[in-house]
C-alpha positions as CSV (number, residue, x, y, z in Angstrom):
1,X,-11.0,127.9,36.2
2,X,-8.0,125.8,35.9
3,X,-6.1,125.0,39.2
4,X,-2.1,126.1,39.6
5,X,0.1,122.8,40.0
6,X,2.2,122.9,42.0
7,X,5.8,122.1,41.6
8,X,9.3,121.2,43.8
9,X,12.7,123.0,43.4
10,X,15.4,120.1,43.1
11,X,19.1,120.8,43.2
12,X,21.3,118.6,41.5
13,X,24.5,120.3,41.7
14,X,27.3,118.8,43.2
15,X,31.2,119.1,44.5
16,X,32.5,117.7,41.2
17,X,30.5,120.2,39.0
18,X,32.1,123.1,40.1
19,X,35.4,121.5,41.1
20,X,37.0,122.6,37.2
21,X,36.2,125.8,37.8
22,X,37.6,126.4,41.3
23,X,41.0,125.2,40.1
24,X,41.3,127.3,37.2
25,X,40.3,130.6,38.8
26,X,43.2,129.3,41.7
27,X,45.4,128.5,39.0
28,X,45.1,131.7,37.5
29,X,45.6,134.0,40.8
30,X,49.2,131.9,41.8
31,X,50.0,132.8,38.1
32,X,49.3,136.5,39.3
33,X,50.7,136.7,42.3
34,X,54.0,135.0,40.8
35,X,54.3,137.3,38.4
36,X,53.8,140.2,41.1
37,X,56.2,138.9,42.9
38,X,58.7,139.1,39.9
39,X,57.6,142.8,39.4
40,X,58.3,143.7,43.2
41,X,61.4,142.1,43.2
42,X,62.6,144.2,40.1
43,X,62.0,147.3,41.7
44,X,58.4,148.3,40.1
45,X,55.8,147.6,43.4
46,X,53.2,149.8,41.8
47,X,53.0,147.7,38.8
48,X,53.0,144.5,40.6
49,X,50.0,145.6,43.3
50,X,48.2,147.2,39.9
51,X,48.7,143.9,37.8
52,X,47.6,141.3,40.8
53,X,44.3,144.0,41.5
54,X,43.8,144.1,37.8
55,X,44.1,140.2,37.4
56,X,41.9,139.4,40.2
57,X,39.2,142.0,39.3
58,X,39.0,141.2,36.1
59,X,38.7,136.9,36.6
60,X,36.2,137.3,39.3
61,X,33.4,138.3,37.8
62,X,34.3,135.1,35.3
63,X,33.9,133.0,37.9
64,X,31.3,134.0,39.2
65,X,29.4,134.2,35.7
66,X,30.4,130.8,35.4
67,X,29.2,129.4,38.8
68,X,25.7,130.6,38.3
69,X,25.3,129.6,35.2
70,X,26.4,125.8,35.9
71,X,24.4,125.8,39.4
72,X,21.3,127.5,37.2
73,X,21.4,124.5,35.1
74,X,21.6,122.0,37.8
75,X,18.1,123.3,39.0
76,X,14.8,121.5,38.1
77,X,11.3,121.9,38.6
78,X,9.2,118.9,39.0
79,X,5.5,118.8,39.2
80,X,3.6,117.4,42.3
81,X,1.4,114.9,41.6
82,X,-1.7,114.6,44.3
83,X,-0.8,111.6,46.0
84,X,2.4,114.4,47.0
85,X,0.1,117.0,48.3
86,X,-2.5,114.8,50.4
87,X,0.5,112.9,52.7
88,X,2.0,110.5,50.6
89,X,5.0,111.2,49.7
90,X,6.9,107.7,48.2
91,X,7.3,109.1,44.2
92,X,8.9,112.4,45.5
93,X,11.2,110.1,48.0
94,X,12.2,107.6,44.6
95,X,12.7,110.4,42.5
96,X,15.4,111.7,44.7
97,X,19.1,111.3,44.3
98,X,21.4,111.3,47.5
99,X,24.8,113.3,47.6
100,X,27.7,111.1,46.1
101,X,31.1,112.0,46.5
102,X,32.8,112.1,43.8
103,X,37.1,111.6,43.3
C-alpha cells in the first residue's frame, strides 16, 4: 500500500492583496450614505434609511465573495519531503517568504 504524503498549508496573502477591494467597498458606502443624507434632508427619511440598508446589504456579500476568493487563491499546498518530517527542516525554512510591507 502506498503511503499518504504529507503536505503544508502556506498563506501567501498579504495587505496589498486585498487593499483594492477595501477601498472600493468604503468608497461605495460614503457614496450611500451621502446620498442618504440628501434624501433626509429633503424630507423623505424612510427612503434614505431604506436606500443606505439596501446599499449596504446588497455590496456586502460582494465583498465578501470577493475576499475569499482572492485569499483562496493565495493558499498553497506543498508537499513534505522526508528530510521535513525526520527534524530537518532547512527546504521548508528557504521556501518561505517573510511578510513585506507593501506602499
Amino acid at each position: 500500500m502506498e503511503k499518504l504524503k504529507k503536505y503544508r498549508l502556506n498563506c501567501t496573502l498579504t495587505y496589498g492583496d486585498i487593499y483594492g477591494q477595501i477601498m472600493i467597498w468604503l468608497i461605495v458606502i460614503f457614496i450611500a450614505l451621502a446620498s442618504s443624507l440628501a434624501l433626509w434632508s429633503s424630507s423623505q427619511q424612510i427612503f434614505a434609511l431604506t436606500m443606505l440598508g439596501l446599499i449596504v446589504v446588497l455590496s456586502l456579500p460582494f465583498l465578501l465573495f470577493a475576499f475569499v476568493t482572492t485569499l483562496l487563491n493565495h493558499i498553497e499546498f506543498i508537499p513534505t519531503d522526508i528530510k521535513s518530517e525526520t527534524g530537518t527542516d532547512q527546504e521548508i525554512k528557504a521556501s518561505e517568504q517573510p511578510a513585506q510591507a507593501t506602499s
